[in-house]
VOKETOR-748408 format. One record per residue: residue in one letter; x negated, y negated, z negated of N, C-alpha, C in turn. Coordinates in steps of 0.001 Angstrom, whole numbers, padded with zeros to 6 digits, always signed. Atoms other than C-alpha are relative to their C-alpha. Example, Ala and Ser with C-alpha at 12.3 -4.5 7.8 and 13.67 -1.06 7.14 Angstrom:
% VOKETOR-748408
A-000890+001190+000000-012300+004500-007800-000900-001200+000000 S+000820+001190+000060-013670+001060-007140+000770-001090-000730 
***
This chain:
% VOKETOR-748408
X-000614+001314-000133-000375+038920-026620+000539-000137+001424 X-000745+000301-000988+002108+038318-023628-001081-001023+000691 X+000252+000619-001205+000444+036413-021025-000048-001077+000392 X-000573+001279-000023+002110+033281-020883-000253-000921-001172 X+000881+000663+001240+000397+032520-024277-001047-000199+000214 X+002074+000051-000186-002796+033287-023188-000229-001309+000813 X+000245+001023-001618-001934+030871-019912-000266-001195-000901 X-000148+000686+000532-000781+028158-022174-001052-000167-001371 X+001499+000046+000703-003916+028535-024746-000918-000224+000847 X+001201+000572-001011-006288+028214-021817+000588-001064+000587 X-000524+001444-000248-004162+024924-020537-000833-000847-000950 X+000779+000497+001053-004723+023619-023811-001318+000014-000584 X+000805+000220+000565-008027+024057-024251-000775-000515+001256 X+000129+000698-001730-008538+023028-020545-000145-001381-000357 X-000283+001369+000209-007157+019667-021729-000714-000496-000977 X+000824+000972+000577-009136+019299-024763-001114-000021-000105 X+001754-000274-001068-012591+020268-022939-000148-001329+000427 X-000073+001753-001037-012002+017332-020553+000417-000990-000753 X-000390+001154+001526-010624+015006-023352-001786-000292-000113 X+001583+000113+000785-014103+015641-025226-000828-000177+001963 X+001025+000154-001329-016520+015805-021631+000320-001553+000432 X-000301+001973-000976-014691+011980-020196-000503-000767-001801 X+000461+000879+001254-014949+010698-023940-001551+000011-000450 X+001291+000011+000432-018639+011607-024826-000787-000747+000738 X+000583+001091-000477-019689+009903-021918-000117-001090-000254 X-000101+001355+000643-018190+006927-023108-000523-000576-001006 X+001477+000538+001485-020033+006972-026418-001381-000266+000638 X+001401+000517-000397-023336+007403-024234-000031-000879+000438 X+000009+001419-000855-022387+003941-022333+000076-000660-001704 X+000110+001312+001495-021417+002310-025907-001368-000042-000206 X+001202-000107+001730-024561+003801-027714-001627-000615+000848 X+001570+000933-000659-027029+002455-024492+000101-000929+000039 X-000494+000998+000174-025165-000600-024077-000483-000951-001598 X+000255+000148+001681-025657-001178-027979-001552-000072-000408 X+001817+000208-000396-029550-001226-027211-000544-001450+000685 X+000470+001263-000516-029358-004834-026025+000570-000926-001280 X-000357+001344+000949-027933-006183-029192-000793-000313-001226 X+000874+000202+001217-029380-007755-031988+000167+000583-001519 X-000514-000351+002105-030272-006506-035330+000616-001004-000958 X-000285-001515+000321-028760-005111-037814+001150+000646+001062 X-000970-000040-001063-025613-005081-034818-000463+001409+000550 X+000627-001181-000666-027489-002325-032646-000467+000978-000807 X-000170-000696+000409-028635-000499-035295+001408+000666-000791 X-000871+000016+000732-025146-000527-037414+000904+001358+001026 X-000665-000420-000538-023550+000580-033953-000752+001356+000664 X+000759-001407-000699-025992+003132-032504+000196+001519-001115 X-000540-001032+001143-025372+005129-036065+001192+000383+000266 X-001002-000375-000359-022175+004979-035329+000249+000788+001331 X-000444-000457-000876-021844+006142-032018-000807+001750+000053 X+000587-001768+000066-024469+009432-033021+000918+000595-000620 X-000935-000355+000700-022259+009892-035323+001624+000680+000447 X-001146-000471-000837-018959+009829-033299-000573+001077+000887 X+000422-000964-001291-020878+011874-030691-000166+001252-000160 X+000349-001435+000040-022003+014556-032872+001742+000977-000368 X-001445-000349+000418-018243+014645-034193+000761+001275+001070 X-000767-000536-001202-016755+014969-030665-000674+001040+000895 X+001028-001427-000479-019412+017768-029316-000276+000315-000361 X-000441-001444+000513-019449+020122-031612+001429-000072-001006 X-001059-000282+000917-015677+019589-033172+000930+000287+000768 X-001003+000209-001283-013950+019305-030214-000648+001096+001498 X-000002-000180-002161-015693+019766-026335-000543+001338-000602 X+000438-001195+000050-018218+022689-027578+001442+001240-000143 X-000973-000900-000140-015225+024991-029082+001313+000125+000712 X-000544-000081-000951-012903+023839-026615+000151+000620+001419 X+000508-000340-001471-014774+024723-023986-000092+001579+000078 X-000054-001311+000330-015728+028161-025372+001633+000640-000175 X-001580-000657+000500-011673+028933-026475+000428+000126+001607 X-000494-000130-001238-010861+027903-022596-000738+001166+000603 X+000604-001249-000843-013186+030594-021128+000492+000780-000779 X-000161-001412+000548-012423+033439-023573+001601-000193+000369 X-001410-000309-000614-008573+032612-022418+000211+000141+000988 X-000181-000501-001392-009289+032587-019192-000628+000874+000654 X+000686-001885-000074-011704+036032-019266+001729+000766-000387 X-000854-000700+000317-008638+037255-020889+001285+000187+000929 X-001213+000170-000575-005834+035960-018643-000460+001389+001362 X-000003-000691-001440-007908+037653-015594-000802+001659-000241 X-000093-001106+000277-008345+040451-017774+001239+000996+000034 X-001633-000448-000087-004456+041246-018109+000533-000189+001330 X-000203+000388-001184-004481+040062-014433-000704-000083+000634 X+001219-000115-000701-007490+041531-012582+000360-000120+001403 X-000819+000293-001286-005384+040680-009344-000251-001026+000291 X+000390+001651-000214-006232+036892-009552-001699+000068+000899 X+002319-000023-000503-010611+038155-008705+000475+000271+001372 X-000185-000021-001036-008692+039147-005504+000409-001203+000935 X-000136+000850-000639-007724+035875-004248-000841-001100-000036 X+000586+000989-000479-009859+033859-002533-000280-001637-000777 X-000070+001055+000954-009105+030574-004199-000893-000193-001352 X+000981-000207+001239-010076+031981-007593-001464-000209-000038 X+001063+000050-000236-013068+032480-006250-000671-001664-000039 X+000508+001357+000215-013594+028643-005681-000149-000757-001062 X+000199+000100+001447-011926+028044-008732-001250+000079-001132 X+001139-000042+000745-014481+029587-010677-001186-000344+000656 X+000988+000974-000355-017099+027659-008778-000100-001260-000125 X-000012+001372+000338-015845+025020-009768-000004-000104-001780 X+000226-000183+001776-015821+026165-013808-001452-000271+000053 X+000988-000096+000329-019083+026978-013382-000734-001205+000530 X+000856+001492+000159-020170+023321-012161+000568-000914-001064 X-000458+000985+001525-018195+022015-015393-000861+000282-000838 X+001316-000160+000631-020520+023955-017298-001611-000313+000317 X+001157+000553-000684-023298+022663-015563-000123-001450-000306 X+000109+001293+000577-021888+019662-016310-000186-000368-001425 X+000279-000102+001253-021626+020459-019587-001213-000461-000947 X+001524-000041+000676-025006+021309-020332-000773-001534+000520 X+000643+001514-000886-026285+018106-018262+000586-000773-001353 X-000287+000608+000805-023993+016309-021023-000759+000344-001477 X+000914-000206+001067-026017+018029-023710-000987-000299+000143 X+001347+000046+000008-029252+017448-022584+000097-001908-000317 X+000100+001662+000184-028208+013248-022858+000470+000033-000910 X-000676-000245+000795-026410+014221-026021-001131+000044-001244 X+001048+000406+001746-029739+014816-028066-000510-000306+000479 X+001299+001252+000126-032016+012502-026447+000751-001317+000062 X-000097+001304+000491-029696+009693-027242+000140+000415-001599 X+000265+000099+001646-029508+011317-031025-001345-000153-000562 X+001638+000575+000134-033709+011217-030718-000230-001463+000632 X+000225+002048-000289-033311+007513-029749-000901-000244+001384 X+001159+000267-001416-034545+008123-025823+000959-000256+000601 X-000608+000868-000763-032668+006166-023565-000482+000598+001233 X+000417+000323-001284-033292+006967-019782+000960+000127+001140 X-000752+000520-000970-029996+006229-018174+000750-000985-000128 X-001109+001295+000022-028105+002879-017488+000872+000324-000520 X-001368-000131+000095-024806+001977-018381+000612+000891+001153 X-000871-000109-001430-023801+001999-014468-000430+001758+000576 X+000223-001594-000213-025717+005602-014246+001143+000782-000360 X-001128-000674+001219-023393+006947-017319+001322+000131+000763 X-001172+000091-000878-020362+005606-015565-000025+000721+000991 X-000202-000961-001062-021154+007334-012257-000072+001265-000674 X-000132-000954+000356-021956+010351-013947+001321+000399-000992 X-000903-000530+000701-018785+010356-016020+001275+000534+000633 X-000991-000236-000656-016677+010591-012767-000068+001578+000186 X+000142-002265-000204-017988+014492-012339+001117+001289-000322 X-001186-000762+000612-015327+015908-014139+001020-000297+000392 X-000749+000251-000394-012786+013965-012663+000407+000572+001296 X-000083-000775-001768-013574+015371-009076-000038+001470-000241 X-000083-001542-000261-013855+018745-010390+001659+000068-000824 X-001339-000106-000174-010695+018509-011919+001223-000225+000902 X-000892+000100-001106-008818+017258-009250-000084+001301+000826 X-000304-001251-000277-010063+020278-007493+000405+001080-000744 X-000598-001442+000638-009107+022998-009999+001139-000272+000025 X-001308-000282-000023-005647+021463-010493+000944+000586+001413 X-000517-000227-001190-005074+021249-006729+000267+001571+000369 X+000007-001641-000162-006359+025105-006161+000797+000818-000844 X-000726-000508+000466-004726+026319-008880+001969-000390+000249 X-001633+000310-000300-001095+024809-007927+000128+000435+000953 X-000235-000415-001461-001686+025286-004187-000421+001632-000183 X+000642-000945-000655-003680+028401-004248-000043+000363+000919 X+000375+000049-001308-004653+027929-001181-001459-000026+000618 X+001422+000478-000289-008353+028629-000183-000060-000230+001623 X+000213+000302-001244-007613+028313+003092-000018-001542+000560 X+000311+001334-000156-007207+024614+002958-000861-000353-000907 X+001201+000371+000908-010178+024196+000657-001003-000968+000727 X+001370+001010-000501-012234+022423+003248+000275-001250+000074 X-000883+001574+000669-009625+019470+003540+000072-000267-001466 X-000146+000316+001133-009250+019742-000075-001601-000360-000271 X+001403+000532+000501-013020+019112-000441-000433-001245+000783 X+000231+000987-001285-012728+016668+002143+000354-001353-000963 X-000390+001180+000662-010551+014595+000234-000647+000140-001464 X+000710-000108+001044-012379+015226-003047-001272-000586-000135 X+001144+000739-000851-015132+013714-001291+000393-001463-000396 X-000708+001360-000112-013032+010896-000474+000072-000591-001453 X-000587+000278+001160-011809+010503-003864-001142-000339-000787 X+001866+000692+000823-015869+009893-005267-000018-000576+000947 X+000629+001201-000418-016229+007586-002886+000816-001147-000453 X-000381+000458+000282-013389+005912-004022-000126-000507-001518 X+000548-000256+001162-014384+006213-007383-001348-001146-000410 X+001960+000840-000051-018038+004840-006896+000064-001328+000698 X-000844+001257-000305-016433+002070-004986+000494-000939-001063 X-000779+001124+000511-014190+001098-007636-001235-000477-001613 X+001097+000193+001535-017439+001416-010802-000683-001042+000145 X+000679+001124-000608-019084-001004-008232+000227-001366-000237 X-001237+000674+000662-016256-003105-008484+000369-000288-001433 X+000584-000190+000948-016323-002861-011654-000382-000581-000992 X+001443+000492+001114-019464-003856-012694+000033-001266+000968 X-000390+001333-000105-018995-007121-010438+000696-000814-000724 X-000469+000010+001085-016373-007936-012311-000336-000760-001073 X+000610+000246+001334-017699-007547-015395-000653-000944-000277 X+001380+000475-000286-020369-009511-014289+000088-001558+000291 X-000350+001194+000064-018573-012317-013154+000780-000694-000881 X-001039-000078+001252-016347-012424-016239-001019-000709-001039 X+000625-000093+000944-019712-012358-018201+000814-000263-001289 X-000779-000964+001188-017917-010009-020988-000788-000704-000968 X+001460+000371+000690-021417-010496-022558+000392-001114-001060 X+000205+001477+000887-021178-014303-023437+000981-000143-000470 X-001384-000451+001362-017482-013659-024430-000354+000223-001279 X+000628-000571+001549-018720-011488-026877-001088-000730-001019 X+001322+000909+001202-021539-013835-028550+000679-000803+000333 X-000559+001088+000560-019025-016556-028427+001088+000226-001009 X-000431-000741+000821-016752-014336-029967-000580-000111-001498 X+000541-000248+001841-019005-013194-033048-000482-001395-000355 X+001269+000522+000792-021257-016343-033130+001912-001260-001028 X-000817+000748+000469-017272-018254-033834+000180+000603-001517 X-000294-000438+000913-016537-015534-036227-000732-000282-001677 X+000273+000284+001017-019215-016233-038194+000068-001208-000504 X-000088+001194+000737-018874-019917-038562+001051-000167-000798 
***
């Protein structure tokens, strides 16, 4: 297979890795969130969200994730010239904390399908930015390939979670002063009258 297929198969499965990894989080904020409401409500929705969850990690992120590595073993198989530059090197330090992240997302993946709860909403949220900062660095390195500015680039990558954790803060004020909450139970309690 030419090369430029392989590239463009590991893009694409690049994209729907991180698709599934930012979205699953989001089910774990629904499906803890969904632990303060009243029955049958919380149960109706917590089914649902195991449900969506088991959908989107193993239909999606799991073989996504697996298709992106075996295209990109392959690419730097047809192109064992890439293990020579520096960059790469970071690069794949930075794969290998996606998979790290990965697995971290599995381990909250079946103890919210065994019904154990032991992180906040506002946890979930910080932890869902992880992927965002490691993507920003892989796209950067891979466009620039440049490891020689890697320390500014981690500099601002830095920057960019603080900005981040700043704005979740933000946020959840917000939210807070909005009280979404009593929206919502004025919401349903209208619906039902």
């Amino acid at each position: 297979m030419d090369f430029l297929y392989i590239k463009a198969l590991h893009i694409i499965f690049i994209v729907t890795w991180f698709a599934g990894l930012f979205y699953i989080v989001r089910l774990f904020i629904y499906h803890v969130e969904a632990e303060k409401k009243a029955e049958p409500a919380k149960e109706i929705l917590q089914t649902q969200y195991k449900l969506m969850s088991k959908r989107l990690w193993y239909m999606i992120t799991w073989p996504s994730a697996i298709l992106a590595s075996i295209f990109g073993f392959w690419m730097l198989y047809k192109n064992p010239y890439y293990l020579e530059m520096p960059w790469m090197h970071i690069k794949l330090s930075f794969v290998l904390a996606l998979y790290m992240y990965h697995g971290f997302c599995h381990k909250i993946y079946k103890q919210l399908q065994n019904d154990i709860i032991k992180y906040t909403p506002l946890k979930l949220r910080i932890i869902n930015e992880a992927p965002t900062i490691i993507l920003f660095a892989v796209v950067f390195l891979v466009t620039l390939q440049s490891a020689i500015n890697w320390i500014w680039g981690v500099v601002g990558i830095i920057l960019f979670g603080v900005l981040l954790m700043l704005g979740i803060r933000l946020y959840k004020k917000i939210r807070e002063k909005r009280s979404w909450e009593k929206a919502e139970k004025e919401v349903l309690e209208n619906k039902d009258s």
